[in-house]
N, C-alpha and C positions, 0 to 999 in steps of 0.2 A: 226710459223716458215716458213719459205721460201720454204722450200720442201715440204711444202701444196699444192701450186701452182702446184708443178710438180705430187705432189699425184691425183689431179683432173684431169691432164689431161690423167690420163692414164686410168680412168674410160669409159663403153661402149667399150674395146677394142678385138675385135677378141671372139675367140669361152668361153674365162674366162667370160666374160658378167659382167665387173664391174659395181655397181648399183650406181646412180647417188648422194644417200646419204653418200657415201663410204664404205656400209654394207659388205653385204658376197660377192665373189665373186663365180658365179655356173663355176663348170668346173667337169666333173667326166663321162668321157670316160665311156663306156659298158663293157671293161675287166676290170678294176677300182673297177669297181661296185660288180663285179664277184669275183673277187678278195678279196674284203673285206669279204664279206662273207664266204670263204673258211678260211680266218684269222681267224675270230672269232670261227669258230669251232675249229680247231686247237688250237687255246689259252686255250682251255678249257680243253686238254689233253697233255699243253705243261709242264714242268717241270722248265724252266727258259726261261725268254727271253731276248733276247740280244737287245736291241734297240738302233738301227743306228740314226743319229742324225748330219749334219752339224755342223763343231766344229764353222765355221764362222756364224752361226743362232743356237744356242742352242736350244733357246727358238721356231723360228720359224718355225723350221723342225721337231717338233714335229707333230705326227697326232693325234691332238685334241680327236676326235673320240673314238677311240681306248685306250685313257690314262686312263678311268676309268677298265675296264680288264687288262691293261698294270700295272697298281698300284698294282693292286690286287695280279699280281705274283711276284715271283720270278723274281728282275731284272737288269739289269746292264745298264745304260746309256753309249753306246762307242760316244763319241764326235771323228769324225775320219774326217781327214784333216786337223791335227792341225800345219801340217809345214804350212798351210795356213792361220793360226790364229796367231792372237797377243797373245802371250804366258801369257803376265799380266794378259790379262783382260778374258784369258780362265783358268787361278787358280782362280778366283774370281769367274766363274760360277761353278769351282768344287768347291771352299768353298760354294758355295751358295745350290749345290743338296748336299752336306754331312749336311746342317742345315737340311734341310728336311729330311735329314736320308735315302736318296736313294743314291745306288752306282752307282760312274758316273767314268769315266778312259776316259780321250785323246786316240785315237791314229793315227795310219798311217798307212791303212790297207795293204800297201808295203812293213811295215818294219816287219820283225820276229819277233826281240826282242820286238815290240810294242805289236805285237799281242800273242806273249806268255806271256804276263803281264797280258794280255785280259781272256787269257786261265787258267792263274792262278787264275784270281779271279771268272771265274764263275766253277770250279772245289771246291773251297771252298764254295760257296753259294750251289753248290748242296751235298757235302760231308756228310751232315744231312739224307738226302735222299738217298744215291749210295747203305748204307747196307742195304736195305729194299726193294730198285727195282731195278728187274735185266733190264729192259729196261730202258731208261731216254732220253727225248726229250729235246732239244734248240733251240728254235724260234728267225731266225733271223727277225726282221721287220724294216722300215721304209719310209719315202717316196719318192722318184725319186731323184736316180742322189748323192744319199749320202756313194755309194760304199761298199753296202751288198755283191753284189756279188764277188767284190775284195776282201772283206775280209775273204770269205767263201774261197776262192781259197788259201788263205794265212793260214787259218786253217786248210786245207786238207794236204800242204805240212808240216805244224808242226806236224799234228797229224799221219802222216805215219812214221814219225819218235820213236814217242815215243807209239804207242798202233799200241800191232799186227791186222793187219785188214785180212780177210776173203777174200775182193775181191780187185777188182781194181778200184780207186774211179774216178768218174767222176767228169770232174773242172765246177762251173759255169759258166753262158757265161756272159761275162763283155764287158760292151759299152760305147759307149760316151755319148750317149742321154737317157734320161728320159726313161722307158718303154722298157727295154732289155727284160729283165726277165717277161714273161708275164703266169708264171705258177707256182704252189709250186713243190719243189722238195725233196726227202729228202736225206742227205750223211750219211750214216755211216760213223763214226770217229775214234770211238774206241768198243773194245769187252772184257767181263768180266769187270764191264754190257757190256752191249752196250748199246752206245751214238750216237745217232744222230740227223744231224743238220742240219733243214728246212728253207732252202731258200725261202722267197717271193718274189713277182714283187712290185715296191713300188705304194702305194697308194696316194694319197692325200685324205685331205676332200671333203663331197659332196660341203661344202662352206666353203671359206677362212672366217676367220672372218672378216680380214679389208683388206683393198687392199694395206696399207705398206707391211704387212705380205706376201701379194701373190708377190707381188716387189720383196722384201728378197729372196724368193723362186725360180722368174725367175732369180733374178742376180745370185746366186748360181747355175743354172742350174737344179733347178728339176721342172719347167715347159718350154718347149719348146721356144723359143727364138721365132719363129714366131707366137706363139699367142700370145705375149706380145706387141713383137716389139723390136728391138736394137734401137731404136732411145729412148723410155719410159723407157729402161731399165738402157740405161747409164744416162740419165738426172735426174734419183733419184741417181746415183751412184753420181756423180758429186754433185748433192746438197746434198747426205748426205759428202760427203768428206768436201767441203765448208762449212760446219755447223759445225762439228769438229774442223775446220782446220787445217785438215790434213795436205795439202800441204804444210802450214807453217812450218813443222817440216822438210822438204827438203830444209831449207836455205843454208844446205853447199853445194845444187849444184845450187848454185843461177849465177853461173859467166857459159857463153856457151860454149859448148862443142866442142871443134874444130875439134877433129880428129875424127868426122864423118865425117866431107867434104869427105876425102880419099875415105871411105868405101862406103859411098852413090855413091860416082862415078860410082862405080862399081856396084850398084844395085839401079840405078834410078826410079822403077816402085816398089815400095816395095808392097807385096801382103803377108796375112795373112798366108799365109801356110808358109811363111819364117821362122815364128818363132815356129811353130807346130814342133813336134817331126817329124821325117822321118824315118820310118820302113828300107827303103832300105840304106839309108846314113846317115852315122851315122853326126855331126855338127861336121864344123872343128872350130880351131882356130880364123880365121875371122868371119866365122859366128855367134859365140861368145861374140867377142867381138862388132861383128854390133848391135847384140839384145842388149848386156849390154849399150851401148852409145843411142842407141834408146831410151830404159827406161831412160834411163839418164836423154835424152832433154824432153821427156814426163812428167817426175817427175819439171825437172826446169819450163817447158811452166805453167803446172798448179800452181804451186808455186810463180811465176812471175805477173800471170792475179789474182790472191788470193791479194799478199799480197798490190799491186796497184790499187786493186778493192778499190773503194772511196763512193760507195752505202752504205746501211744499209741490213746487210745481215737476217736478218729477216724480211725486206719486200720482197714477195712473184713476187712483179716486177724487184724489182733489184736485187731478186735472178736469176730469169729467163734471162737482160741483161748479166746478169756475166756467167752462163752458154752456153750463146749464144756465148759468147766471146770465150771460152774455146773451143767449138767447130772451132772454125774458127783457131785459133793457134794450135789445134792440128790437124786439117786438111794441115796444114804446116808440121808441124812436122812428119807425117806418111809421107809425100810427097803423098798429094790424089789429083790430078789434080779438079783444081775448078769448070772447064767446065763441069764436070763427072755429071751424071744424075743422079749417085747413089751416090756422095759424103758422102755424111751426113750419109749413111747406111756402108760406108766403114768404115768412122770415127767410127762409132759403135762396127761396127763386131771388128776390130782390137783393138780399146780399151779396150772390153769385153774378147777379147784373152789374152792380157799382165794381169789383174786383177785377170783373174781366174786362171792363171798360176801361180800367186803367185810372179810375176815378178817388180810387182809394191810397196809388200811388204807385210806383213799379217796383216789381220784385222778380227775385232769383231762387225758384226752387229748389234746385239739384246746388247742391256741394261741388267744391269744385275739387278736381281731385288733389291728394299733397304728391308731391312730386319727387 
């Protein structure tokens, strides 16, 4: 396949040390390291574990590592960020852990109602054990950037609600980058028993097994963008869309979109924090609709270079021309000055922003396995 080409070039990059056979990738920081091992004891007097999991990489946000003790307990798969997943092909990965016979539940560590579905079912999973011990442990785990700590902050405001607590809970601290959380903690939740529940920092493996997988990883955000690179990271995003063909399925916005000329007037130098949330101001009406018509031409440009692409998209050359193209029309499209030095890394970062925002639409990385 054509995203072979782009899977090699991203080998030797930055402090991940891809190996030039496409084996493991090394990456595994000193608090990482620290880290795991403080997991591992813990899992051995934890009572359930809750494991965090990219809904848009099932499969790849697992920590390998860890899944034979993780088997072993008491455990619930939360697939969390699934308004950012293709909702089809994320019931086919829960039909897929209910053959296996492991409990697995979507959610949205945002919404209440998700996360008391969440609360529901591991209250049932421990209900076996609640008359027999008056303490009981829930181990949150997983690794970087899958939203533990949101979700722990989302259970504290459920659980003050409905179980009288003793004291006054502290929230976790939730970030935007890989490696917030760089300590265990624990909350109490509830009392008569008492429950509580162990926040980690996330881990990765000491080795990725392949370097698609550690790919998956960066474009989802649980390895740092700058050891990867935005240039390696959107050129697998882009051939895997082309392999799919995605774009294809954007034909009804095949005809251009005119009434950004207006909008663009008015914001000729488009810069990525445009479209980021803004703490102090809230987004008005325009701004809205600039990002909506944005995605728009974004969505037709890729859609347009796709389906006039006239290569063989499984040659690994003329996958890399068509990508190359794609770059260049969406460097129109964002309005990124050609002159720029840093063009191509503009093209990145802001591509990398609408995708992960869920702006561009919801998708499912990982394959689901055939059964």
């Amino acid at each position: 396949m054509g995203k072979k080409g782009i899977i090699k070039k991203a080998m030797e990059v930055g402090e991940i040390g891809f190996s030039k056979d496409g084996g493991a990738i090394n990456w595994f920081p000193g608090h990482m390291a620290a880290a795991t091992r403080a997991i591992r004891s813990r899992l051995k007097l934890s009572d359930l574990v809750i494991e965090v999991r990219d809904a848009r990489i099932p499969f790849s946000s697992a920590n390998q590592d860890l899944q034979p003790q993780l088997s072993a307990k008491r455990r619930v798969i939360a697939l969390n960020k699934k308004d950012l997943a293709n909702s089809n092909v994320l019931n086919k990965w829960v039909r897929y852990f209910d053959s296996c016979k492991q409990d697995c539940l979507p959610i949205s560590a945002h919404s209440r109602s998700s996360v008391r579905k969440l609360l529901d079912l591991v209250e049932l999973k421990l209900k076996e054990v609640i008359s027999r011990e008056p303490t009981l442990l829930v181990m949150v785990v997983g690794v970087p950037n899958v939203g533990k700590s949101a979700l722990i902050n989302s259970i504290h405001q459920i659980a003050s609600t409905r179980f009288p607590l003793q004291e006054k809970m502290k929230r976790a601290t939730v970030g935007p980058l890989p490696g917030v959380t760089q300590d265990i903690a624990g909350y109490k939740i509830a009392h008569q028993p008492s429950i509580y529940v162990l926040d980690t920092p996330g881990v990765l493996v000491p080795n990725i097994p392949n370097i698609e997988i550690g790919l998956k990883l960066a474009l989802a955000g649980s390895v740092k963008d700058s050891v990867v690179g935005e240039d390696r990271i959107v050129q697998y995003l882009l051939t895997v869309l082309n392999t799919r063909g995605t774009p294809l399925h954007w034909k009804h916005l095949a005809n251009p979109i005119e009434e950004t000329t207006q909008i663009s007037e008015d914001k000729p130098d488009y810069n990525p924090k445009d479209i980021r949330p803004k703490m102090k101001k809230l987004p008005d009406a325009s701004d809205l609709l600039y990002v909506k018509d944005l995605v728009a031409e974004v969505r037709h440009a890729l859609y347009v270079t796709l389906s006039e692409f006239g290569g063989n998209i499984e040659d690994e050359n003329d996958m890399e021309c068509l990508v190359e193209h794609q770059y260049e029309v969406l460097q129109k499209v964002l309005r990124i000055p050609h002159k720029s030095s840093e063009s191509r890394l503009m093209v990145s970062k802001k591509f990398l922003t609408l995708f992960r925002s869920g702006k561009l639409g919801s998708f499912v990385l990982d394959d689901v396995p055939e059964s």
